[in-house]
C-alpha positions as a printed Julia matrix, in Angstrom:
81×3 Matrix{Float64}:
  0.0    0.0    0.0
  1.52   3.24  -0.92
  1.97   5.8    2.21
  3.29   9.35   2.22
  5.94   9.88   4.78
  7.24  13.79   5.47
  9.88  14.8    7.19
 11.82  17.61   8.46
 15.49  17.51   8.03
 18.34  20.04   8.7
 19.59  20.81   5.78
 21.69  23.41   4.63
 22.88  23.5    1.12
 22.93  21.3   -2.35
 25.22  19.02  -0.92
 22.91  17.78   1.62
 19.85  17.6   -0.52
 22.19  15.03  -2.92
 23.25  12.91   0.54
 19.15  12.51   0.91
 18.0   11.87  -2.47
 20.79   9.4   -3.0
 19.59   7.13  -0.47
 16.41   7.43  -1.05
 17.35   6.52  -4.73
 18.49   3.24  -3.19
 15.85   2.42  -0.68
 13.36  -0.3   -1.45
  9.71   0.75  -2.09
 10.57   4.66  -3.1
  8.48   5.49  -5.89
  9.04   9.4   -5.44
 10.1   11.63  -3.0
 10.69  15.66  -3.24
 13.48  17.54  -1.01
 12.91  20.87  -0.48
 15.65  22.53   1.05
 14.33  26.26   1.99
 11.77  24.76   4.12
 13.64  21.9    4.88
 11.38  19.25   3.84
 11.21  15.88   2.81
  8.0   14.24   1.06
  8.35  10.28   0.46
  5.7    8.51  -1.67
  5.31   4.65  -2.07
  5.45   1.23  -0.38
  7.19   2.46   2.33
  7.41   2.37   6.3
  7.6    6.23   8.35
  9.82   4.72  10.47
 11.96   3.0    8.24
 12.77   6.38   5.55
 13.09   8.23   8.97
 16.13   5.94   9.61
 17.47   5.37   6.25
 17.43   9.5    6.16
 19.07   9.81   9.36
 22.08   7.8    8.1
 22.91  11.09   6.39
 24.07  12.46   9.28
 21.31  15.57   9.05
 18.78  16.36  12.1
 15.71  14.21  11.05
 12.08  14.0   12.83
  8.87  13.53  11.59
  7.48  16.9   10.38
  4.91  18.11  12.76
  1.31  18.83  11.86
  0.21  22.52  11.3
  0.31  24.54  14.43
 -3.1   24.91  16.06
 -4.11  21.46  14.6
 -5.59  19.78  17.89
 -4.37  16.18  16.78
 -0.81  17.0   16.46
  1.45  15.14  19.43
  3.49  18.5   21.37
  6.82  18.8   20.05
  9.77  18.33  22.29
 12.91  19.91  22.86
């Protein structure tokens, strides 16, 4: 079943974005992801588990978390420091 995972991850220039989208190239079950780096963003599309691309991302050595909901959306876990 495809699943969107999003993500927030620190990064700061090009380089970074090509660290993320080459292993995401390489993961199993990708179909398409999108890395935007001014709002530091990752958007992962396909057969694929949240907790596994949040690991497989993290091996890039960049700050990654699950991006929050919207602020003010009542649903949304609190963030922690």
């Amino acid at each position: 079943m495809a699943e969107t995972v999003v993500l927030k991850v620190g990064m700061s220039c090009e380089g970074c974005v090509g660290a993320v989208k080459r292993v995401l190239n390489k993961m199993e079950g990708v179909e398409s992801f999108d890395v935007d780096l001014k709002e530091q963003k990752v958007t992962v599309n396909g057969n694929v588990k949240p907790d596994a691309v949040l690991q497989t991302v993290s091996k890039t050595g960049k700050k990654t978390s699950f991006w929050e909901a919207e602020p003010g959306n009542k649903e949304a876990a609190p963030a922690t420091a």
